[in-house]
C-alpha positions, -999 to +999 in steps of 0.1 A: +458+558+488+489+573+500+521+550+494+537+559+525+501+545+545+503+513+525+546+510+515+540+474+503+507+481+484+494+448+490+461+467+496+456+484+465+471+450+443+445+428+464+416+455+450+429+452+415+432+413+415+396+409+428+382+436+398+399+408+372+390+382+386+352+395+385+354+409+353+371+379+340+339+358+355+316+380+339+334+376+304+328+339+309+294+341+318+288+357+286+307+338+265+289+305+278+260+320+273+266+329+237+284+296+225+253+277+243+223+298+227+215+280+196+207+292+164+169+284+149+164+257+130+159+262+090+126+254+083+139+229+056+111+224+036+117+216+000+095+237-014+116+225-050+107+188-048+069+199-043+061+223-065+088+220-094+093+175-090+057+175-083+037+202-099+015+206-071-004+240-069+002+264-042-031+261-025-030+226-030-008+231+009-018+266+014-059+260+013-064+298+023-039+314+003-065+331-021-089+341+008-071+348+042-050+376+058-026+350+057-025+314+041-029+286+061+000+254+068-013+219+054-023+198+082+001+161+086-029+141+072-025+163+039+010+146+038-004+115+047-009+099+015+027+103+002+046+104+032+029+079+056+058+058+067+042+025+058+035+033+024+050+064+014+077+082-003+109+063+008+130+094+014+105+098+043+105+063+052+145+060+057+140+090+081+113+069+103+115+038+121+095+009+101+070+000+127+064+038+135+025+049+137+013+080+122+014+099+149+052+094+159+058+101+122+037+134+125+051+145+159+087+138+141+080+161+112+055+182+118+053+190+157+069+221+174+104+220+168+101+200+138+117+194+103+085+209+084+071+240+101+062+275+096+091+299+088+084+331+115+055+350+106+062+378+134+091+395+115+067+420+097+063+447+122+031+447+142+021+484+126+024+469+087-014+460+074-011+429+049-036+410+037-027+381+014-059+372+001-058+408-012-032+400-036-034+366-045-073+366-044-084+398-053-054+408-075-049+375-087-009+381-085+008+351-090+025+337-057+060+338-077+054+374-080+063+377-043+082+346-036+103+345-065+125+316-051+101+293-038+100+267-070+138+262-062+143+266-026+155+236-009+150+252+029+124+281+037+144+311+045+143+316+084+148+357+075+123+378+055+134+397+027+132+434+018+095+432+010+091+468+020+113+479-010+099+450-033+060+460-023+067+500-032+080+488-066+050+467-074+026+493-061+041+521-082+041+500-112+006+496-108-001+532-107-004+532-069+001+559-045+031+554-024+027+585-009-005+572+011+013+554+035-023+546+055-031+519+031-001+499+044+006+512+079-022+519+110+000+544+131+022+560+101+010+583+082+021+611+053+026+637+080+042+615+105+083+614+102+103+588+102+126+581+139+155+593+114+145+630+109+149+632+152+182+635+152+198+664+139+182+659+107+179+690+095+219+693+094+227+653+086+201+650+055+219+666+027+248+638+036+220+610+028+207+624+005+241+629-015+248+592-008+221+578-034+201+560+000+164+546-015+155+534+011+120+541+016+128+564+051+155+581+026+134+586-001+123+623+001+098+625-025+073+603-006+067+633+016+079+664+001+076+682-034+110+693-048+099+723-058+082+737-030+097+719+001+138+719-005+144+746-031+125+766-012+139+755+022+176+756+009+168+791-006+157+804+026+180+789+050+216+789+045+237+758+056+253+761+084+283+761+069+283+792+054+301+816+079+327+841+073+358+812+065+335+800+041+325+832+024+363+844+022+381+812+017+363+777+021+338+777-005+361+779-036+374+743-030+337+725-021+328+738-053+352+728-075+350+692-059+308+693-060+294+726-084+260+709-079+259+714-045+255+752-049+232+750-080+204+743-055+206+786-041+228+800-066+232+796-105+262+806-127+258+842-132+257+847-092+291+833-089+304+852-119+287+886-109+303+881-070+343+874-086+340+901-110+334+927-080+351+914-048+387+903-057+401+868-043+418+872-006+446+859-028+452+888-047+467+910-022+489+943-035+515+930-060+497+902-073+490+915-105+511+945-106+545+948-123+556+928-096+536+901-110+535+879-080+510+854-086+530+841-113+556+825-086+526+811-065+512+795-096+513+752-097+525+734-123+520+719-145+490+747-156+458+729-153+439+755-131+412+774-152+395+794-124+414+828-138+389+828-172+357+833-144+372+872-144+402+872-173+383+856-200+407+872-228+442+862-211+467+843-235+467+802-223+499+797-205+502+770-226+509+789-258+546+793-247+568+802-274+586+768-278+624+767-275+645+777-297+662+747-329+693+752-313+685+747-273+684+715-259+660+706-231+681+694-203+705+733-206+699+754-180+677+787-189+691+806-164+730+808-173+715+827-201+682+843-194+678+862-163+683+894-140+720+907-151+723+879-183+728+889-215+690+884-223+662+892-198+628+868-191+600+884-199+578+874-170+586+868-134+610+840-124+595+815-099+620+788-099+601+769-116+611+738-143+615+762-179+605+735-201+570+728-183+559+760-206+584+763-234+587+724-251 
């Protein structure tokens, strides 16, 4: 809008105040909605008192744990006997009223919404194929084998852990084949690719793979054969990366930070066979003349030892004649030693700190 239509701009500041305030309603209407959605309730069974206190058996609760897909929840008159409020355990009789009847005392504890309930079975994705009796009936695994903390929890856990990565393990100490991934899964199989490997993958997996990820999506040898699939892959298909700049400049400093990156194309004598024929862009005319040049761009102090990859024989820079009994460290070289002094260097003069060399 054009000032001069609208001078006062009430216009325009009427539109801006009326885009705040709706935003500003919106904000609140989310907010609300967070701080009033409440979190699920801990199943808070104390799985510690039962099986640890108590020394009751697993399937003394779980009556299908040795023979079902999945093992089945005690019913309240299993409880009954300890935990009836007339007669039972008085930690559960402090939490009732005194005249209560056994059905108030169930619908207390063990109806929908509950103290004692089942922790969320639906957390295993709907494409996983488990079968519990499998390894507690068939296998005879021990149910600490999987639920390693349930003889001292206190509440069951409301998330699942990594039983994807804790399954693997077990299976490939037991000589199983992780590589079959039908046995556990009905729509993935070895040739299907995990949603990861859609997205540029083929330029973002050497960055995983560098990063140590196991994760099971990460872990390349579940699908592919080092041998055949990446060395052979790498070997054919240069990185992108490797243009001109990195021919001529770039790929000096990646290999001195990482050597093992290159390892997977090229080996030592590939490297050395390439320096000894095609010189450094950094040794333009001069550089190693009598001019000497690259002795004034060297850095000190000399730690650099890329030079030996084509001048294998040359004299360490740190064998430096040292200086003489009769100098002193903090005089300065140059009064003495130089163009037009009385004695002359015998090597180029960078400006550098004399005593770096000659100690």
């Amino acid at each position: 809008m054009d000032l001069l239509d609208n001078p006062s701009g009430t216009k325009p500041r009427r539109r801006i105040g009326a885009w705040i305030a709706a935003c500003a309603g919106l904000i609140a209407i989310v907010l609300a909605s967070c701080l009033g959605a409440r979190p699920p309730r801990a199943a808070t069974f104390p799985h510690d008192v039962h099986v640890t206190e108590k020394g009751l058996a697993c399937t003394m609760c779980h009556l299908t744990a040795k023979t079902a897909d999945l093992p089945s929840m005690p019913p309240p008159e299993l409880c009954a006997p300890c935990h009836d409020p007339k007669n039972g355990d008085p930690r559960v009789r402090a939490n009732a009223a005194p005249d209560a009847t056994f059905a108030q005392w169930r619908d207390r504890w063990f109806a929908q919404g509950g103290v004692f309930r089942r922790s969320s079975t639906g957390q295993l994705p709907s494409d996983v194929v488990f079968r519990h009796g499998d390894h507690t009936g068939k296998a005879q695994l021990p149910c600490t084998q999987c639920h390693v903390d349930m003889p001292s929890e206190r509440e069951v856990p409301v998330s699942m852990p990594d039983w994807k990565r804790a399954c693997m393990e077990c299976h490939e100490q037991r000589g199983m084949d992780n590589r079959d991934c039908s046995k556990c899964h009905q729509r993935i199989t070895k040739d299907t690719p995990p949603q990861s490997h859609f997205h540029a993958w083929d330029t973002r997996h050497g960055e995983i793979v560098r990063n140590g990820d196991d994760s099971s999506q990460h872990r390349c040898e579940l699908c592919h054969d080092e041998q055949s699939s990446c060395t052979e892959c790498h070997q054919n298909n240069a990185p992108k990366n490797h243009d001109n700049m990195f021919r001529t400049r770039t790929h000096g400093f990646l290999a001195s930070v990482d050597r093992s990156r290159c390892y997977t194309c090229h080996r030592t004598d590939s490297c050395d066979e390439c320096h000894r024929t095609t010189l450094p862009v950094t040794h333009r005319p001069g550089f190693g003349d009598n001019a000497q040049r690259h002795c004034n761009s060297c850095h000190l102090p000399l730690q650099d030892t890329g030079c030996v990859v084509c001048h294998p024989g040359t004299p360490s820079h740190n064998e430096a004649e040292d200086l003489p009994s009769n100098h002193q460290p903090s005089w300065n070289c140059r009064q003495c030693h130089g163009p037009g002094r009385d004695e002359d260097l015998p090597h180029p003069d960078g400006g550098h700190q004399c005593t770096a060399c000659h100690r």
